[in-house]
C-alpha positions in Angstrom: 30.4 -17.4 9.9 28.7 -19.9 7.8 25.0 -20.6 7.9 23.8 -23.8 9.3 21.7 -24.2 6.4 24.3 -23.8 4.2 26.4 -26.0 1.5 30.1 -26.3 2.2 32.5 -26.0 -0.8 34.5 -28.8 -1.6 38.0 -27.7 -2.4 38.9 -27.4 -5.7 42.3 -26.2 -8.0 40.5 -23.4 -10.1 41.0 -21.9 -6.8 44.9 -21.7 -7.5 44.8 -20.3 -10.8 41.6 -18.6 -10.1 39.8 -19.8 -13.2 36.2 -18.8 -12.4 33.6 -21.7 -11.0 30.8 -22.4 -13.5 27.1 -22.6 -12.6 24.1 -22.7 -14.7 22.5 -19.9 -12.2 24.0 -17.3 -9.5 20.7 -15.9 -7.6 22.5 -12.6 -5.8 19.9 -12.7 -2.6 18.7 -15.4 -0.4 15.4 -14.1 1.0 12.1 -15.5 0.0 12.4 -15.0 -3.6 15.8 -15.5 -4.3 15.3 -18.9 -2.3 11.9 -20.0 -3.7 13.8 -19.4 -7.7 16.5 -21.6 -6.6 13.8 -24.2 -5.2 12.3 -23.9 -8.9 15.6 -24.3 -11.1 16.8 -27.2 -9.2 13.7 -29.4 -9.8 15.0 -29.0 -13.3 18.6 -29.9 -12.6 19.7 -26.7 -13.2 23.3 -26.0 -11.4 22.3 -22.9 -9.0 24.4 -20.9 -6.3 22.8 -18.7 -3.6 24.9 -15.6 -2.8 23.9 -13.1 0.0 26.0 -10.3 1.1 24.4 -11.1 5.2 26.5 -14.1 7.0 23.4 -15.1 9.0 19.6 -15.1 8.0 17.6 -12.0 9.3 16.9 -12.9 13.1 13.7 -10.4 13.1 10.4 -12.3 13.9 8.5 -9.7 11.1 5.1 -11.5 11.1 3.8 -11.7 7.1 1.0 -13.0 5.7 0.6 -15.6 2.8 -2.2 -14.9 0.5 -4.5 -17.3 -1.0 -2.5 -17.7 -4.4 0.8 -18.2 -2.8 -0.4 -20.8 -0.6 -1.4 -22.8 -4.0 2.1 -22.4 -4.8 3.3 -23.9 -2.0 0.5 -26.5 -2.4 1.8 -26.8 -6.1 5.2 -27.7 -4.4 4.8 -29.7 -1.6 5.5 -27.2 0.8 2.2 -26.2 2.4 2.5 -29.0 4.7 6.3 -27.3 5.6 4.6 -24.2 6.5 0.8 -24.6 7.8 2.6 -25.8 11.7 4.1 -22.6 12.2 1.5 -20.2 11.1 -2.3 -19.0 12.4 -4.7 -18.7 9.8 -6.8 -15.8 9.3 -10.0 -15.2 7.7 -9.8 -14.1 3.6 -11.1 -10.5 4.6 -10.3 -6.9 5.6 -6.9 -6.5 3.1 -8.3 -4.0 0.8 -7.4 -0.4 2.4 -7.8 -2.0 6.2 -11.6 -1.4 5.5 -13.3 -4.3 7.6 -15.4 -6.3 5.9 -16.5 -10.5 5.8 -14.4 -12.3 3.4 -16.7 -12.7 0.6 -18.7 -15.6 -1.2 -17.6 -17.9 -3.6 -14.2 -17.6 -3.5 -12.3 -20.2 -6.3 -10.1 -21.5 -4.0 -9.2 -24.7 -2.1 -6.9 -21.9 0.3 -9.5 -19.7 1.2 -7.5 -17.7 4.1 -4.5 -15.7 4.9 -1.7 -17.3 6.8 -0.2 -15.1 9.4 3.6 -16.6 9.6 7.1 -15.0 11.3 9.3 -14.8 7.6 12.2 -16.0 8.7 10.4 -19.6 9.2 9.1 -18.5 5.4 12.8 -18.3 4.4 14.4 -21.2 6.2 11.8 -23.3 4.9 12.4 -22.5 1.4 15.9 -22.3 1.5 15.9 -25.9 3.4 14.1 -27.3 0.0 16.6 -25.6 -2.4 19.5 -27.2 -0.6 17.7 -30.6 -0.1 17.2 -30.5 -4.1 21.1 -29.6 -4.4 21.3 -26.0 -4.3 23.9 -24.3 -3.2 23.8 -21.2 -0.7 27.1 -19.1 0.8 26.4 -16.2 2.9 28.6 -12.9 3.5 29.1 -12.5 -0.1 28.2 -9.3 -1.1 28.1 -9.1 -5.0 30.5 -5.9 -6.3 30.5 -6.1 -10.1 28.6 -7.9 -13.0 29.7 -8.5 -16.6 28.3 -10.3 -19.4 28.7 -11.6 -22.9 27.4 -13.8 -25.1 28.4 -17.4 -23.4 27.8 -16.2 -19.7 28.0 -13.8 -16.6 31.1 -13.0 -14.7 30.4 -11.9 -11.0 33.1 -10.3 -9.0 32.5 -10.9 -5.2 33.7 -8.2 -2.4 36.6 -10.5 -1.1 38.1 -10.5 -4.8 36.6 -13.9 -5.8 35.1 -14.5 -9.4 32.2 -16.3 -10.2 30.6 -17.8 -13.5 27.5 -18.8 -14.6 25.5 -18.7 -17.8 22.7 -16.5 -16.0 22.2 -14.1 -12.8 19.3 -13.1 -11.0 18.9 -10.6 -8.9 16.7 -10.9 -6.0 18.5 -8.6 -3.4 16.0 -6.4 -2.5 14.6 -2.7 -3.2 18.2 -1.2 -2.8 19.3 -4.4 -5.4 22.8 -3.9 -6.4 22.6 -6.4 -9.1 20.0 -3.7 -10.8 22.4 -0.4 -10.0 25.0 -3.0 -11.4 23.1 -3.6 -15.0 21.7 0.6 -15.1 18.2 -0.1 -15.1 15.7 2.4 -14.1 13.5 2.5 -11.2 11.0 5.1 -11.3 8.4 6.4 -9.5 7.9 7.9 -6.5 10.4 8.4 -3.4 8.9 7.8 0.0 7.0 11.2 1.6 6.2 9.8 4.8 7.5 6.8 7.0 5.6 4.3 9.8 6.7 2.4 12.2 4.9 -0.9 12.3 5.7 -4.3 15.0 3.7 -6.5 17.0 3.4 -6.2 20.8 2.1 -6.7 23.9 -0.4 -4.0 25.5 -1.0 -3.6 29.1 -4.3 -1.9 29.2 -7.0 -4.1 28.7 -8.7 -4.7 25.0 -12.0 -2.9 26.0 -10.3 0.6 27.5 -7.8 0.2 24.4 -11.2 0.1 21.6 -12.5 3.4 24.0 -9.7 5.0 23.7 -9.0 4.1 19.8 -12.4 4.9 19.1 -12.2 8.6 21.2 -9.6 10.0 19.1 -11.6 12.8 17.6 -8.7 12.9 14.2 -6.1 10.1 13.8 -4.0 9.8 11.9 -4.1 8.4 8.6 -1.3 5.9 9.7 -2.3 4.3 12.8 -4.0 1.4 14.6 -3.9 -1.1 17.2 -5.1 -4.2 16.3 -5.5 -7.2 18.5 -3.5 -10.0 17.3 -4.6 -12.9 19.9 -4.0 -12.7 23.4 -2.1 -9.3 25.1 -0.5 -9.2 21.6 -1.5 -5.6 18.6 -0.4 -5.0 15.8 0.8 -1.5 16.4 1.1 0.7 13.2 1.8 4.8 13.8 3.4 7.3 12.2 7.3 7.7 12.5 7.6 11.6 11.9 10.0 12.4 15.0 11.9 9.4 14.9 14.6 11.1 13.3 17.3 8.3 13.2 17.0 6.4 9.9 19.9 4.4 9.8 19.1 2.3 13.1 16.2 -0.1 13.9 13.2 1.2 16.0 13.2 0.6 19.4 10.0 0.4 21.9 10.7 3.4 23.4 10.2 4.9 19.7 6.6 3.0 19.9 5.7 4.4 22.9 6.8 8.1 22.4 4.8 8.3 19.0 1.8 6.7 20.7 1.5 8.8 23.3 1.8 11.8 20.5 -1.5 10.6 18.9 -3.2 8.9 21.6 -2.1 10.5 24.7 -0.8 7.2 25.9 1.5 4.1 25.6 -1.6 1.8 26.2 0.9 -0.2 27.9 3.1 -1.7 25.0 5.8 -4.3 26.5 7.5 -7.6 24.9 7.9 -7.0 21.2 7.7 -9.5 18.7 9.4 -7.4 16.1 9.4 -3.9 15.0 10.4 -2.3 12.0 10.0 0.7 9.9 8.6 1.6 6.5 8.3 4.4 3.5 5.9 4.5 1.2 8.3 5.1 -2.2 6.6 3.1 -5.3 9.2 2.0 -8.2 8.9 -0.3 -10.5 11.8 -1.7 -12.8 12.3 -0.2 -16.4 13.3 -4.0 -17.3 13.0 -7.5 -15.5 15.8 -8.6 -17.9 19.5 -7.0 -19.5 20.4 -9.9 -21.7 21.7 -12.9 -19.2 20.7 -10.9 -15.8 17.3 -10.4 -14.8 15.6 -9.3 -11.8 12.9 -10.6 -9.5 11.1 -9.5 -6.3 11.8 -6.5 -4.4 14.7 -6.0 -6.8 12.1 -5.4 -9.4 9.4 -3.5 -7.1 8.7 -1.7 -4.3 5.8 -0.5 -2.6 4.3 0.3 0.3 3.4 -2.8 2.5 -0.6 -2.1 2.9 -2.4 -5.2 1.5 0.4 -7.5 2.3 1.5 -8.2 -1.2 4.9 -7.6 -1.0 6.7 -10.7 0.0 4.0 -13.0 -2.4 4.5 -11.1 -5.4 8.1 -11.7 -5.1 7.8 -15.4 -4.4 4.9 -15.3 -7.0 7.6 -14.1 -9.6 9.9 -16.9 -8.6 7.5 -19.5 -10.0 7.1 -17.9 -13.3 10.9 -17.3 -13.7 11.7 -20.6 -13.1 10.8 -23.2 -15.2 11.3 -20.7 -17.9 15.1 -19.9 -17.3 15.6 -23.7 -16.8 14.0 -24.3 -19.7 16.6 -22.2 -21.6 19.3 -23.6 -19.8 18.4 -27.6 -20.2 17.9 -26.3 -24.1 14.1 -26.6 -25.2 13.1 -23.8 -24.5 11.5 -21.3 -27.6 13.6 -18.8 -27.8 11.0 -16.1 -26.6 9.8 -17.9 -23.6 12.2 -16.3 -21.6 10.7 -13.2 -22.6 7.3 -14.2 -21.2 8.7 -13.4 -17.7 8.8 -9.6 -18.2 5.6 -9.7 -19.9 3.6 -11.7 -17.4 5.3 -9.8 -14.5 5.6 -6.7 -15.0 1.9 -5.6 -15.6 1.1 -7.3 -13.0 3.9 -5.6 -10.5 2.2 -2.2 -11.9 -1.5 -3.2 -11.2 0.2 -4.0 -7.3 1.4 -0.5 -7.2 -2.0 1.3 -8.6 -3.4 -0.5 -6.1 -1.3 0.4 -3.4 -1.2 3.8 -4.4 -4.9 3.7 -4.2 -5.7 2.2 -0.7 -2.5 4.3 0.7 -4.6 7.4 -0.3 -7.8 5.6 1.5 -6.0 5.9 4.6 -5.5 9.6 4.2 -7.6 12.0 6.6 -8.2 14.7 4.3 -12.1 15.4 3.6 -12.0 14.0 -0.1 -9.9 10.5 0.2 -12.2 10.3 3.2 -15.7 10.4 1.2 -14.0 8.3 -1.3 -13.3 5.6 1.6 -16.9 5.9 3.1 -18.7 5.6 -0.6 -16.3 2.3 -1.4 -16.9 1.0 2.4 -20.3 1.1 1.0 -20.0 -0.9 -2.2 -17.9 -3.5 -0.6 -21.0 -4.6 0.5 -22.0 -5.8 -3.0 -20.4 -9.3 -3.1 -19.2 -9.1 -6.3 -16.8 -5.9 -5.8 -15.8 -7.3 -2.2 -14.6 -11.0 -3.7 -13.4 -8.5 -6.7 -11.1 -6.1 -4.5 -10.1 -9.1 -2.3 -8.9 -11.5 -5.5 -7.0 -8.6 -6.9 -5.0 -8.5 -3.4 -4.4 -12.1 -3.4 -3.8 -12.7 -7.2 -6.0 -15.3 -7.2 -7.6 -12.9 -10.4 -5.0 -12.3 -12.3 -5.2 -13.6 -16.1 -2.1 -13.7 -18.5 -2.6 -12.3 -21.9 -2.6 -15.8 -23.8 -4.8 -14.6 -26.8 -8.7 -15.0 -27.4 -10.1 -18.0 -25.4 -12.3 -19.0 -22.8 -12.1 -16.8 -19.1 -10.2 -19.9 -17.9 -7.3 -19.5 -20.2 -4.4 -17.3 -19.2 -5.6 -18.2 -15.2 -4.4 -19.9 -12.7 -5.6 -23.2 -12.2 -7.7 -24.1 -8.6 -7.1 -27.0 -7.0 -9.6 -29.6 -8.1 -10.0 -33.5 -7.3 -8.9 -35.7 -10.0 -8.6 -39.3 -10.0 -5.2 -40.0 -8.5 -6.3 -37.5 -5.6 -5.9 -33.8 -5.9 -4.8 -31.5 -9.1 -2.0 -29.9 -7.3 -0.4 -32.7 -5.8 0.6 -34.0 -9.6 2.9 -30.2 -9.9 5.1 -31.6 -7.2 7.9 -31.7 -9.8 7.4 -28.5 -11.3 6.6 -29.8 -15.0 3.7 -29.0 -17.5 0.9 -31.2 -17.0 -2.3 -32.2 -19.9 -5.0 -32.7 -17.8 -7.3 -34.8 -20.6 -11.3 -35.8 -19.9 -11.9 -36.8 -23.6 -8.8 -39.3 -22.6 -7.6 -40.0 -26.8 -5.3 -36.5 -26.4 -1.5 -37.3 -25.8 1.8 -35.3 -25.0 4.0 -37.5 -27.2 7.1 -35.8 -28.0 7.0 -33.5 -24.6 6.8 -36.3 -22.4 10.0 -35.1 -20.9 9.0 -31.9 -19.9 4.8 -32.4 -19.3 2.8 -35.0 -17.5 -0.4 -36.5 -18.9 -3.3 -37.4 -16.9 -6.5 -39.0 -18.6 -9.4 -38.4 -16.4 -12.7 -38.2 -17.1 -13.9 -37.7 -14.2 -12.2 -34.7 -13.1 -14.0 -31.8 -12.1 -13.3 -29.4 -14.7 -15.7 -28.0 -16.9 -13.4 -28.7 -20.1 -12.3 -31.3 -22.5 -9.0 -31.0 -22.3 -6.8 -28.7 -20.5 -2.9 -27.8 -20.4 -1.3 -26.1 -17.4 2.0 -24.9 -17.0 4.6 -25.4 -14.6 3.1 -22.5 -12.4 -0.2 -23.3 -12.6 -1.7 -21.3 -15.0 -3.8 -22.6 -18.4 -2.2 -22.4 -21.5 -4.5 -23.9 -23.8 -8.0 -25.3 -23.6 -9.8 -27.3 -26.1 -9.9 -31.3 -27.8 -8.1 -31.4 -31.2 -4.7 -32.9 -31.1 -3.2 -30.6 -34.0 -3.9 -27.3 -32.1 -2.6 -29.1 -28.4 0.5 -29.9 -30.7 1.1 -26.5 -31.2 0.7 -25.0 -27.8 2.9 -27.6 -26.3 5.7 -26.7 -29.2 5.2 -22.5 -28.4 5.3 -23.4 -24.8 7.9 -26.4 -24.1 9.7 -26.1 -27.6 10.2 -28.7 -30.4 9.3 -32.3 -29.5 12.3 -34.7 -29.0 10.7 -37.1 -31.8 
């Protein structure tokens, strides 16, 4: 059954002789990242195919959260606007560990909140701009085999079918068969303990709920009720005795467990979703076996506390894809590409440290315990709340670019310029010179990165080059050294 989202083939006569299609890009996966990359590669023309192995999108209202960075991305993109109607917005605060505290001052950023969204309308959204933009996406094709060589990748489908395309990413998921496919590692640590986690109504009202919460004498590390607006908790407890693995929780499970810690149901009725969860950690030896790569869950996993997850994935979208598009429309250098495991992957091991560290937080034992109470404490010092809080929402991370000024290497906040706002001039997903001294010049990249002469823009800095995904890649006012930044970034001019 086809997708109402998706592209129809066109007949065509390599059918018959079963000569193998050509694309520039096959993305094996069609959830948030594997959408959001094909979003990215066709603003650069590049030919893309969608596969996933489901024949309908997951119907699962999952409630996730978009952190502050990924909502620049989707400002970056023109999609904010897409998203903002069917979301609630939350205050920046209280990610770190689930320890409650005020979202901090000064925070750099024009999206100063979490948004609280059901993923599917995450999905459909992005996969809706891919195929406006000219992507293609066919469901219930499972990928069964990969091979490579030096002009392209083969992709054998389930039903028999081959495929061809000059690159293949794979951004199917934690239990990705593209990676199994190519051999690549993924250590770390399997799950020890599981959770069951949904939203749902409760039929005791919120006050006799906080008593009763706030009377357990030793709960468990893995467990809250947390009111979500209205009759509606977040309901997180601890699955041990739910026994059956291979199907979906049901309410029933809910209530049994609660009434195992708390002595009651507190009423639970009318889910919104509910799901369940381990807390294995692996991280991808590579992000990248010649033409295949990996992105998302494919290339990480960890437990869900902090709500990183789905943005890191998306996040790694936006770095992959000018780059690979890049290679493929032929100016790339030829280690840009390369960048994408660099960037990525330290970041995708600071995400698991960090999950590693708040999942111990949550523990009940004496020591984790003191270790929560003394950083409950510090939180209280701005600097390590805003600190713990932009780690969490990326909004701190900073790219290796060399010695420089803090800026370089960051991303780039949303700032007012003179033809409105910064962001709204990355629509298109090129690089942009964003020049005050207004006598620099991108001649010879025009092609590939806009130029705005400003003045008045509020940026602390003479001149400034951003890339495609937002982050500074050179800082400064002599035209020589911006000529060579452009050429290791966006290759050889064309004159």
């Amino acid at each position: 059954m086809r997708s109402p989202h998706s592209t129809a083939e066109q007949p065509s006569n390599d059918r018959a002789d079963h000569t193998p299609r050509t694309f520039d890009v096959i993305i094996a996966g069609c959830g948030p990242t594997g959408a959001m990359l094909a979003a990215e590669l066709r603003l650069h023309e590049v030919r893309v195919l969608v596969l996933d192995k489901e024949t309908e999108p997951a119907s699962f209202v999952r409630i996730v959260g978009l952190h502050m960075r990924s909502l620049e991305l989707m400002a970056m993109r023109g999609l904010l606007d897409r998203v903002l109607p069917h979301g609630r917005r939350r205050p920046a605060a209280g990610f770190f560990a689930a320890i409650a505290k005020p979202a901090p001052e000064g925070l750099d950023s024009a999206y100063a909140y979490l948004l609280g969204i059901p993923q599917p309308v995450i999905v459909n959204a992005l996969e809706e701009r891919a195929l406006e933009l000219g992507a293609q996406v066919r469901r219930g094709c499972a990928v069964t085999g990969v091979q490579q060589d030096d002009e392209g990748v083969t992709v054998l489908l389930a039903d028999g079918q081959r495929l061809r395309s000059r690159y293949l990413v794979g951004c199917d998921g934690g239990r990705s068969t593209v990676r199994k496919l190519l051999g690549v590692g993924f250590p770390g640590e399997p799950a020890r303990t599981e959770t069951l986690m949904g939203e749902m109504k409760v039929g005791m009202p919120p006050e006799e709920v906080a008593a009763t919460v706030a009377a357990l004498r030793e709960p468990p590390q893995r467990f809250w009720l947390r009111p979500f607006g209205g009759e509606v908790y977040s309901v997180l407890v601890p699955a041990a005795g739910v026994s059956d693995r291979t199907q979906p929780p049901t309410l029933e499970d809910f209530k049994h467990q609660l009434r195992s810690v708390a002595g009651t149901d507190f009423g639970v009725h009318s889910p919104r979703w509910l799901s369940r969860f381990g807390d294995a950690t692996r991280l991808a030896e590579r992000y990248r076996v010649g033409r295949v790569l990996l992105a998302g869950d494919a290339a990480h996993i960890h437990p869900p506390i902090g709500g990183q997850g789905l943005n890191l994935g998306v996040q790694d979208a936006v770095n992959l894809g000018w780059k690979l598009a890049g290679r493929i429309r032929g100016w790339a250098p030829d280690d840009l590409l390369d960048t994408y495991q660099a960037e990525r992957r330290p970041v995708a091991e600071d995400v698991l440290d960090n999950t590693r560290a708040q999942t111990e937080l949550l523990s009940t034992e004496p020591g984790p315990r003191a270790v929560r109470r003394l950083l409950t404490e510090l939180m209280d010092f701005n600097e390590v709340n805003r600190y713990l809080l932009e780690k969490i929402t990326a909004v701190g991370i900073r790219y290796d670019f060399g010695a420089g000024p803090d800026l370089l290497g960051r991303r780039m906040r949303d700032i007012t310029v003179r033809q409105g706002n910064l962001y709204g001039l990355l629509h298109r997903g090129r690089g942009l010179l964003l020049d005050r001294t207004e006598r620099l010049t991108v001649d010879g990249w025009s092609d590939r990165v806009d130029h705005l002469a400003d003045a008045s823009a509020g940026l602390d800095a003479p001149g400034v080059l951003i890339r495609p995904d937002g982050h500074v890649a050179w800082i400064g006012d002599d035209q020589q050294d911006l000529d060579r930044h452009l050429a290791h970034w966006f290759g050889t001019p064309t004159h």
